[in-house]
C-alpha positions as CSV (number, residue, x, y, z in Angstrom):
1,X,21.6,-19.5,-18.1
2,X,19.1,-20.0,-15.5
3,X,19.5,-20.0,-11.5
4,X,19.1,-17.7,-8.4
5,X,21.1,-14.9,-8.0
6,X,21.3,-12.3,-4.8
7,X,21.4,-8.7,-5.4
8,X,20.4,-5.3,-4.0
9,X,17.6,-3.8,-3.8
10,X,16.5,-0.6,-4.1
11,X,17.1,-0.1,-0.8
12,X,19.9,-1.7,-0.3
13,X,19.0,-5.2,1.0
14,X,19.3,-8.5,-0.6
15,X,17.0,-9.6,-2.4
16,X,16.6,-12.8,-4.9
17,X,16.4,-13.2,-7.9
18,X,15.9,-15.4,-11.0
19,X,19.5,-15.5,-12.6
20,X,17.3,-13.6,-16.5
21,X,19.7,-11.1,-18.0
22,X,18.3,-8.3,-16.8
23,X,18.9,-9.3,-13.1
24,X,22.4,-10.4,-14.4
25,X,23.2,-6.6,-15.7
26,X,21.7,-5.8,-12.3
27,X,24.2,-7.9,-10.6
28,X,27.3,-6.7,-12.7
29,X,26.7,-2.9,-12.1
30,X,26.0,-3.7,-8.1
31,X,29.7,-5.6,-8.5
32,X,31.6,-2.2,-10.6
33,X,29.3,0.9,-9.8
34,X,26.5,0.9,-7.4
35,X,28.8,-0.5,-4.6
36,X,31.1,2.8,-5.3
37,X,30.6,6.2,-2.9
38,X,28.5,8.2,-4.7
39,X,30.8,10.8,-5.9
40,X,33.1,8.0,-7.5
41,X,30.7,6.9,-10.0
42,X,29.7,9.4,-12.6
43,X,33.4,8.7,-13.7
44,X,32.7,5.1,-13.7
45,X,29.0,5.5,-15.5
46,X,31.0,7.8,-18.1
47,X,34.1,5.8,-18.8
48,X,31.6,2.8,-19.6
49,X,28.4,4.9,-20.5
50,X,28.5,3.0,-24.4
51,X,28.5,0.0,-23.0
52,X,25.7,0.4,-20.0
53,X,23.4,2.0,-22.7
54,X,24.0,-1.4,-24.8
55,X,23.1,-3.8,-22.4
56,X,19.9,-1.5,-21.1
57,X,18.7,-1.7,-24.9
58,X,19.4,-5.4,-25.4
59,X,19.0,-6.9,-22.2
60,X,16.9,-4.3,-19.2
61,X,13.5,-4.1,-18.4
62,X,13.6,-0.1,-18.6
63,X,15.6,0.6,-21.8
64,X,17.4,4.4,-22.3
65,X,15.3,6.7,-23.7
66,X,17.4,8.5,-25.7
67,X,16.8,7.7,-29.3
68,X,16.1,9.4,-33.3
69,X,13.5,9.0,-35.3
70,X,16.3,7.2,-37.2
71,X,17.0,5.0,-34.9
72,X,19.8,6.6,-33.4
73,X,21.0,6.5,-29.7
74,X,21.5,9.6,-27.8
75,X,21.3,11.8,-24.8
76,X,18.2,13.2,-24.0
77,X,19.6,16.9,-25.0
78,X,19.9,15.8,-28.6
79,X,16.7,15.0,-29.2
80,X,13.6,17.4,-31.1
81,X,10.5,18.1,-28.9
82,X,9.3,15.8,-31.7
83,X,11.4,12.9,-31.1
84,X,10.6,13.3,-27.4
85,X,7.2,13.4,-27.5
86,X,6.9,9.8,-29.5
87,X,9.3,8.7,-27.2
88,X,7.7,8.6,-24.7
89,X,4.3,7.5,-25.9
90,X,6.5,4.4,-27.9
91,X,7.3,3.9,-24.3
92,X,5.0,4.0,-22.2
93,X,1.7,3.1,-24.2
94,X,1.1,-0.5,-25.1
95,X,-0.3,-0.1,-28.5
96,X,-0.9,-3.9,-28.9
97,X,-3.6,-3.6,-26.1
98,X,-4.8,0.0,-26.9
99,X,-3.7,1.4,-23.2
100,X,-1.0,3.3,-21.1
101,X,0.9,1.2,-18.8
102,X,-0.7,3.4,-16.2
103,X,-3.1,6.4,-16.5
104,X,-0.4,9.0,-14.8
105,X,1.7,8.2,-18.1
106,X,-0.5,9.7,-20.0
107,X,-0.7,12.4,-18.2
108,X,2.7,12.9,-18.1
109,X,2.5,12.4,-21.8
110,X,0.0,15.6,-21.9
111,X,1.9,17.7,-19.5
112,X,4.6,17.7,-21.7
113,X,2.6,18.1,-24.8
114,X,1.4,21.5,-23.0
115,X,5.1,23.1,-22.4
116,X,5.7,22.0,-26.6
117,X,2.9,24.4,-27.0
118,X,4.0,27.4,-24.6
119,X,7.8,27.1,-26.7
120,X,6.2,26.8,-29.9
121,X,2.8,28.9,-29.7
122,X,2.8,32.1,-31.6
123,X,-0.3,33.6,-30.1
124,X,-2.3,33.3,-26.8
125,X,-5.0,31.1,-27.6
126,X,-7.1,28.1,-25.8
127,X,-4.5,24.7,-25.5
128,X,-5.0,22.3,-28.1
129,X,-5.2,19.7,-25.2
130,X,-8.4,20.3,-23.4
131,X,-8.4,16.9,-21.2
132,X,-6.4,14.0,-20.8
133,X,-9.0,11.5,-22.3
134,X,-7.9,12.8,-26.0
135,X,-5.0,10.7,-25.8
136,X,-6.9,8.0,-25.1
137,X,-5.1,6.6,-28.0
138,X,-2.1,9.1,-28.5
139,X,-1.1,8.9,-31.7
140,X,-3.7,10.5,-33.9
141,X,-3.9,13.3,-31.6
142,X,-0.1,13.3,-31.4
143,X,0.3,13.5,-35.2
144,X,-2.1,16.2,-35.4
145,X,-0.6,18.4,-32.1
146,X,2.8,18.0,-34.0
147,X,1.6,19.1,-37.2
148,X,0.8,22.6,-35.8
149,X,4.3,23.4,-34.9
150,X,6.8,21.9,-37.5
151,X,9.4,23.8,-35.5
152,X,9.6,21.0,-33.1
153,X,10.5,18.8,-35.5
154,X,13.9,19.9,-35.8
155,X,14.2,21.8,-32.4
156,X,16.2,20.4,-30.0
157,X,15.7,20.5,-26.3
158,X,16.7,23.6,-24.3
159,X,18.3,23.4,-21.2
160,X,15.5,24.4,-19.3
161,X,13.1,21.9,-20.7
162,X,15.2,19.2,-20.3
163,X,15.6,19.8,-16.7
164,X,11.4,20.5,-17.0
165,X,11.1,16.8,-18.6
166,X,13.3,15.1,-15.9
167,X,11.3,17.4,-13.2
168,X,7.9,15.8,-15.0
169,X,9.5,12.4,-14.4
170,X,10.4,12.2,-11.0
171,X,7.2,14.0,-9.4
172,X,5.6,12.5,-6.2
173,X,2.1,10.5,-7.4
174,X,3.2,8.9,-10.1
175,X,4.0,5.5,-11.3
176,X,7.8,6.1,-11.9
177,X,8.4,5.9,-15.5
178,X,10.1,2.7,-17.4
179,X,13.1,4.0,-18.8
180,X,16.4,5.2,-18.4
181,X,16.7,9.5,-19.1
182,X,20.3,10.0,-18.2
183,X,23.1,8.7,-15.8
184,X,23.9,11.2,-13.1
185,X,24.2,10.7,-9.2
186,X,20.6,9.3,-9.5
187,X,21.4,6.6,-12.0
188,X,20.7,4.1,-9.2
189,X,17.4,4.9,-8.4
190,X,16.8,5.2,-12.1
191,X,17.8,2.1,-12.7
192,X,16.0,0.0,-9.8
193,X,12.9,1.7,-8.7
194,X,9.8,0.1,-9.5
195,X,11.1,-3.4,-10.6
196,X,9.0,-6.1,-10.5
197,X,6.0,-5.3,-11.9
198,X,6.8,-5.9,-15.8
199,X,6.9,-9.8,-15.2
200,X,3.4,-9.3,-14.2
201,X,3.0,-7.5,-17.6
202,X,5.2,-8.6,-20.4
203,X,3.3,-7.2,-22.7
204,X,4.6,-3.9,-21.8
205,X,8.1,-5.0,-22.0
206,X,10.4,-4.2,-25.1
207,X,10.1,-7.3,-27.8
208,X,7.6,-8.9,-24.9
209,X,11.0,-10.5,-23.7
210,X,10.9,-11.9,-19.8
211,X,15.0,-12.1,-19.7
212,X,14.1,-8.4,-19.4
213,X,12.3,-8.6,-16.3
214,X,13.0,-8.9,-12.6
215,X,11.6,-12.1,-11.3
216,X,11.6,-12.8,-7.5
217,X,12.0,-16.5,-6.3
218,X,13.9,-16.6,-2.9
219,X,15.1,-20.2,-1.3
220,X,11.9,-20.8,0.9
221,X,9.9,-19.9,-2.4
222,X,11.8,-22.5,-4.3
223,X,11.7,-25.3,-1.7
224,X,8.1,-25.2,-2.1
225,X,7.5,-24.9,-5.7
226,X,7.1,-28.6,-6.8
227,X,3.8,-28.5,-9.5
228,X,4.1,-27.0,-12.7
229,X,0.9,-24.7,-13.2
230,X,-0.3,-24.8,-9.7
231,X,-3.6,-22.2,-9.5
232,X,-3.1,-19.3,-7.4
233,X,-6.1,-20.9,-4.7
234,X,-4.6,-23.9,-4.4
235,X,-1.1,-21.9,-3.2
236,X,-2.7,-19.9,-0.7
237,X,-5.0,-22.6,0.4
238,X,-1.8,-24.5,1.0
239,X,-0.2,-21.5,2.8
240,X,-3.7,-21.8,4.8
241,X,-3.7,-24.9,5.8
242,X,-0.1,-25.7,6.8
243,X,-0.5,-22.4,9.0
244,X,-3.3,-23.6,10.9
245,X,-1.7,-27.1,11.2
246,X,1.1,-25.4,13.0
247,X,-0.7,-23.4,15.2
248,X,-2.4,-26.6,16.4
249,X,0.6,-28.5,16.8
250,X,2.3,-25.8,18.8
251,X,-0.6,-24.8,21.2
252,X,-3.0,-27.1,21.0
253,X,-0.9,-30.7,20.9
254,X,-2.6,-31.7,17.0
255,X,-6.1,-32.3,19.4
256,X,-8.7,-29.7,18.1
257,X,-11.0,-30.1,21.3
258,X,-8.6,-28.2,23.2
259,X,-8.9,-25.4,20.9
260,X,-11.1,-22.8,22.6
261,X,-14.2,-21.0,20.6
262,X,-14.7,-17.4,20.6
263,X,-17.9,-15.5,19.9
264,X,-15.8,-13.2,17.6
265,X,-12.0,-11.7,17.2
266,X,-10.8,-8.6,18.3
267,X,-7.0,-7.2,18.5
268,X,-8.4,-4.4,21.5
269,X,-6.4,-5.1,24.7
270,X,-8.7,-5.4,27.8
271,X,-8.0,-2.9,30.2
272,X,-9.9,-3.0,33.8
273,X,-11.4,-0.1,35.0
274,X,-9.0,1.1,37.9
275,X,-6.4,2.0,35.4
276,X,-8.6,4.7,33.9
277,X,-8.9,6.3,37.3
278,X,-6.3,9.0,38.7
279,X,-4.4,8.0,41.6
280,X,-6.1,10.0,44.0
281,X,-9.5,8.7,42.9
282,X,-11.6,6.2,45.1
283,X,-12.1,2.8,44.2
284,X,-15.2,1.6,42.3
285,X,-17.7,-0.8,43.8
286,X,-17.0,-4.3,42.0
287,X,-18.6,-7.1,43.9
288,X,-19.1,-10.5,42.6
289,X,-22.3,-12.1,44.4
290,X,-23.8,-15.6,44.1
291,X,-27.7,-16.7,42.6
292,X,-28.9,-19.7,42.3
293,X,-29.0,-22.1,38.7
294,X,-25.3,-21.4,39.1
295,X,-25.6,-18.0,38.0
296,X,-23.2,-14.9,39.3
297,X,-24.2,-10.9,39.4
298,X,-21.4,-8.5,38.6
299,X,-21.8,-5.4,40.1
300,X,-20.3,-1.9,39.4
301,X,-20.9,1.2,40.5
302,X,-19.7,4.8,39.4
303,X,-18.6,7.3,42.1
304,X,-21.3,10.2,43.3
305,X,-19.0,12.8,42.2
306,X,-18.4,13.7,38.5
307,X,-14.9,14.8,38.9
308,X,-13.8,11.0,39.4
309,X,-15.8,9.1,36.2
310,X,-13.6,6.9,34.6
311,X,-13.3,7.3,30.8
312,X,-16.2,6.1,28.4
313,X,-13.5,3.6,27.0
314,X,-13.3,2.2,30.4
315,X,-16.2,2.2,31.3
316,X,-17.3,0.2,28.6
317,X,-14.3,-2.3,28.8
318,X,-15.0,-3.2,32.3
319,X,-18.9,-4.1,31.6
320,X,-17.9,-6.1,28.6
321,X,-15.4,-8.0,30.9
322,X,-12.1,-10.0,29.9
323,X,-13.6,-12.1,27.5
324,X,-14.8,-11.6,23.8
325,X,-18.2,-12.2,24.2
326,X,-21.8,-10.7,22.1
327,X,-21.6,-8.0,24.7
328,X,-18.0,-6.6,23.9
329,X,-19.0,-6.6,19.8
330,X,-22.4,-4.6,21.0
331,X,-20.6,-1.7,23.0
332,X,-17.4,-1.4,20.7
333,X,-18.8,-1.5,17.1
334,X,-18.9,1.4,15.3
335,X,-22.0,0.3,13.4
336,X,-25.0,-1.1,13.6
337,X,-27.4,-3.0,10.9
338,X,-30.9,-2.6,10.3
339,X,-32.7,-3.9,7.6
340,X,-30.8,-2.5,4.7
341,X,-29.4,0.5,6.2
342,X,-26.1,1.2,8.6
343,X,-26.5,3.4,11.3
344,X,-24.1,4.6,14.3
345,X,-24.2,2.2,17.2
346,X,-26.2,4.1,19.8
347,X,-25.3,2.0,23.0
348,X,-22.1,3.3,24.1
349,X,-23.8,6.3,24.1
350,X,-26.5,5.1,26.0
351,X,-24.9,3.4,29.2
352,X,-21.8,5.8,29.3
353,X,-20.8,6.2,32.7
354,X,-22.5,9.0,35.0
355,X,-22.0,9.9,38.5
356,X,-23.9,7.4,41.3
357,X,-24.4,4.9,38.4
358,X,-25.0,1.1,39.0
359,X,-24.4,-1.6,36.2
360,X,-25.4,-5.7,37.0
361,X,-23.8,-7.7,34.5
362,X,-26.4,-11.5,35.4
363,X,-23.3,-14.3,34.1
364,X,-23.0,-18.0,34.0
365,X,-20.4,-19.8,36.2
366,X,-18.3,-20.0,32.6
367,X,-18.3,-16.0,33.0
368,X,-21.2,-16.1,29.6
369,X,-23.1,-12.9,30.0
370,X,-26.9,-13.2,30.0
371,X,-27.9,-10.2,31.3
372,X,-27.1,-6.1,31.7
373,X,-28.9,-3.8,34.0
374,X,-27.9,-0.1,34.1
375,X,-29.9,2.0,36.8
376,X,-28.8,4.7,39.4
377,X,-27.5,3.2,42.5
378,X,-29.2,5.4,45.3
379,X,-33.2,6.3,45.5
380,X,-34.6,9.2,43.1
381,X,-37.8,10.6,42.4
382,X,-38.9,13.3,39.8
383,X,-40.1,15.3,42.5
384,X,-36.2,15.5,44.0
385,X,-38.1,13.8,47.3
386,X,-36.1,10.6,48.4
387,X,-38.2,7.4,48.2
């Protein structure tokens, strides 16, 4: 007992494992059935069905669900709408910590309850089960729902419903259910789907038993698992840490003055404005002019005519320059703060471009913005006279 084993997924990749019995009953049916063509293993499943329903009972996470009120195993079709129904909530509720496993189980649980009453129900009349929340525990309401209709009791399953309950527990939105209906052509996904969440919750395991359970622990995982107990902060903080060691040792030769500071992150690629333009379009006024203090203007100027504005986006990108700076986070953030309330950032909206438009961006020699003036580039007058 004990060790790493490699088996396959749900999807078919390899995946590791520790070596409990459940992942060793996973291993064995990979080895004799799941590596078979589809069509060759219901034969297979059948010839050994006895034995695979023994070792799901002692030894799986998602047992077979077929069982009587005696204690009996069977298929699903030789069970009472009765047997069914406690069934499932034996399953699927944890009754040592008064809850479902998840909330669309109960559901599931309650759909169910509601086809029992359209087989059973003698008359039209209101359903018993008015809301979910009344099998918030489900056995009291349980005992009293199947105290109405003593037929289910000793009814067994029709055709149709059993096609019904397998329909009710494979539908989309749901937390896939943790047991084993039936071996058909799906026995595979029945068997693997959703499997490593019950070592995260053993007390929705059968018996509480963790040899049940799928339990992943790769080679890198085990290389670095020295300390018994360690706290989940101090394992990421680890994880932290020897990831920003490596980045500096990479880029920045272990020497954290060569690290360069940034006013804030972004993952938007910097585009210059020319690209926004068509082809046929003239180019843009950019010219890069000296002041004194060591200061530089940035200038950029829209073209007269509205049929050749480059895009907003573009615009915007070309003013804020290559560099993530205070003025980049002003034009491209979606919100802005003030006091207590959020409100849509405004500025974008403000200097988008329009035709004969100048922008000055005032920057230090280290390309720092200081300074944005937006203003048409040729004289105007409200009286439509030139100055």
């Amino acid at each position: 007992v004990g060790g790493i084993m490699t088996i396959k997924s749900e999807l078919g990749e390899p995946i590791h494992k520790l070596a409990t019995r459940g992942v060793r009953l996973w291993k064995e049916l990979d080895e004799t059935v799941f590596s078979l063509p589809k069509e060759k293993r219901i034969q297979v499943l059948n010839k050994k069905k006895q034995y695979i329903i023994a070792r799901l009972n002692a030894d799986f996470q998602k047992v077979w669900f077929g069982k009587k009120a005696d204690g009996t195993i069977v298929d699903l079709q030789e069970m009472t709408y009765s047997e069914v129904v406690r069934r499932m909530c034996q399953l699927m509720f944890i009754s040592s910590e008064d809850r479902w496993i998840h909330i669309s189980h109960r559901d599931l649980v309650g759909d169910f309850l509601r086809r029992v009453e359209e087989r059973f129900s003698d008359t039209e009349t209101l359903s018993t089960l008015q809301s979910y929340s009344q099998l918030q525990p489900p056995f009291p309401f349980v005992d009293d729902f199947l105290a109405s209709y003593p037929a289910a009791q000793s009814q067994l399953l029709t055709s149709e419903d059993v096609f019904h309950f397998l329909t009710l527990c494979q539908r989309r939105g749901q937390k896939p259910v943790p047991f084993i209906p039936l071996m058909d052509h799906d026995f595979e996904t029945w068997f693997k789907k959703d499997s490593l969440w019950q070592a995260e919750d053993i007390s929705a395991v059968v018996d509480r038993d963790v040899q049940r359970t799928c339990i992943l622990q790769g080679p890198v995982a085990v290389r670095h698992s020295r300390k018994v107990d360690e706290p989940v902060a101090e394992i990421l903080g680890n994880i932290h840490n020897d990831h920003v060691r490596a980045l500096k040792e990479r880029y920045y030769e272990n020497d954290e003055s060569k690290i360069p500071e940034k006013e804030y992150i972004s993952s938007t690629i910097t585009k210059t404005i020319r690209e926004a333009l068509p082809p046929s379009s003239p180019s843009l006024s950019a010219t890069l002019t000296s002041k004194s203090d060591s200061k530089l203007v940035r200038i950029h100027e829209t073209p007269d005519s509205p049929a050749h504005q480059p895009s907003t986006q573009m615009w915007l990108e070309t003013l804020a320059g290559p560099d993530l700076n205070w003025f980049r986070a002003l034009l491209s953030t979606a919100v802005v703060i003030q006091g207590k309330y959020y409100a849509s950032n405004p500025v974008a909206r403000i200097i988008k471009p329009r035709p004969g438009q100048r922008a000055t961006v005032h920057q230090t020699e280290q390309g720092e913005i200081t300074r944005v003036v937006i203003e048409d580039h040729k004289p105007w007058s409200a009286t439509g006279k030139s100055n």
